[in-house]
C-alpha positions in Angstrom: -79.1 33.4 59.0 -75.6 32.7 58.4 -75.3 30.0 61.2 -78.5 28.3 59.6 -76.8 28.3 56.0 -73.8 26.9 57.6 -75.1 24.4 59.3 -77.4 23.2 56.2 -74.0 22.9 54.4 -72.3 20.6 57.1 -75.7 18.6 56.9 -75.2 18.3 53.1 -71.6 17.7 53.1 -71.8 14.9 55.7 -74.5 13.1 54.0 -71.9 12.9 50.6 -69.0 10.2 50.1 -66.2 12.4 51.4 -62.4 10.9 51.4 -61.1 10.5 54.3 -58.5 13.5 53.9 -61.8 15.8 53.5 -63.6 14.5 56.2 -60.5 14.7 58.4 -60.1 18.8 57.4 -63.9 19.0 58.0 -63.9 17.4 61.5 -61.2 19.5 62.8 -62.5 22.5 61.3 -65.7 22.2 63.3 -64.0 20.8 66.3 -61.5 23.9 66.4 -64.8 26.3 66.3 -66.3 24.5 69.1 -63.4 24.2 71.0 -63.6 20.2 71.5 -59.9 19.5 71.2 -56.8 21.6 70.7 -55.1 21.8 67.2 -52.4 23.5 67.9 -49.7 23.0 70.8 -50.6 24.0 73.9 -47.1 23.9 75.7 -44.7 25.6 74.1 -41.4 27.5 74.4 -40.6 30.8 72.3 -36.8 31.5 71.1 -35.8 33.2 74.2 -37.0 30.1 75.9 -39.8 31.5 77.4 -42.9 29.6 78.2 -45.8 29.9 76.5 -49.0 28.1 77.8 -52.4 28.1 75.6 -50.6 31.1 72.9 -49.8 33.0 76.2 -46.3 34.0 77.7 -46.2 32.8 81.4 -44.2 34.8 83.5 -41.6 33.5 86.1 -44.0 33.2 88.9 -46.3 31.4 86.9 -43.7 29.1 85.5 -42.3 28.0 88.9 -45.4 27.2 89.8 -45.9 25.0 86.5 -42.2 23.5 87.3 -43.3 22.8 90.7 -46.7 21.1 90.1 -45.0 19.1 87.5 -42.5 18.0 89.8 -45.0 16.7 92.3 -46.9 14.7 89.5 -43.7 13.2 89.0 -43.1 12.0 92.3 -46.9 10.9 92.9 -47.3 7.5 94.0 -50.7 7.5 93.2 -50.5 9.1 90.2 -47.6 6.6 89.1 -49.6 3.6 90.3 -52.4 4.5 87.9 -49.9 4.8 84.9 -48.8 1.3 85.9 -52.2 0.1 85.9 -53.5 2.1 82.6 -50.0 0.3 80.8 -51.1 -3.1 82.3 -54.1 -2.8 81.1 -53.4 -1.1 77.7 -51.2 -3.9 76.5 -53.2 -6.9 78.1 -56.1 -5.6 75.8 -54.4 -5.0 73.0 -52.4 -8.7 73.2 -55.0 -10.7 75.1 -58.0 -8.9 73.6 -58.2 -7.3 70.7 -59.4 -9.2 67.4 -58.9 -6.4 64.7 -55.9 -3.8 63.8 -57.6 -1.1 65.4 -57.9 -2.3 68.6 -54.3 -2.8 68.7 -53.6 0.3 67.6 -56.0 1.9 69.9 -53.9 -0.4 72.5 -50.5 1.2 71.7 -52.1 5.0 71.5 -53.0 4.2 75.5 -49.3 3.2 76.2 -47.9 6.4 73.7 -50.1 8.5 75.4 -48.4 7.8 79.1 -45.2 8.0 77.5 -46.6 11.7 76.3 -47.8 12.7 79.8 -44.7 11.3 81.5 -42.3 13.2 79.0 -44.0 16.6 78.9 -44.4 17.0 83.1 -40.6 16.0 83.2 -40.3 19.0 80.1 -42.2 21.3 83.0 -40.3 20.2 85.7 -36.9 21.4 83.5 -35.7 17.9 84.0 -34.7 15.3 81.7 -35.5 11.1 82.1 -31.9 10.7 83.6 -32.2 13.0 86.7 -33.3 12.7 89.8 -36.2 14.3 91.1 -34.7 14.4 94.7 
């Protein structure tokens, strides 16, 4: 009975003229529920340094394996081909393209978002962008 009251209220509330900032609070209220995208981090490290993956603490095993996997990302040439291509692409539709702000936005979130993967596998792999993966 609950769930039906509940989901009468989301009907009702999505049929008013919420602000943005409410509708924003809303949608990632119900997306959290649901579990369509993450709202918290998913990667990070405690104070001793330890990591923690989805709210749990990895052990070592688990880690090396992370460090690892993340270290063969890095040096995949497939993998670093499609980056290329996704960045060629990105900014060739967002100069070339797009007509409105918001295509050039969503333009630059493609390129941000490979500078994101890039920068958390090198986190993973305990490396920074200077060294050598060698």
């Amino acid at each position: 009975m609950l769930v039906k009251l509940g989901i009468k209220l989301v009907r009702f509330l999505l049929k008013r003229n919420l602000s943005l900032e409410e509708s924003v609070v809303i949608s990632q209220f119900l997306l959290s529920k649901i579990g369509g995208f993450p709202f918290t981090d998913v990667i990070e490290y405690d104070e001793e340094g330890i990591l923690i993956v989805g709210g749990k603490k990895m052990t070592m095993e688990t880690a090396k394996v992370l460090r690892e996997s993340a270290r063969q990302a890095l040096r995949n040439k497939a993998l670093e081909l499609v980056r290329e291509h996704t960045a060629f692409a990105a900014i060739s539709f967002g100069v070339h393209k797009a007509e409105t702000p918001a295509q050039m936005f969503f333009a630059r979130a493609g390129l941000w978002l490979i500078a994101q993967e890039k920068k958390t596998l090198e986190d993973l792999a305990q490396i920074n962008s200077d060294n050598n993966l060698e």
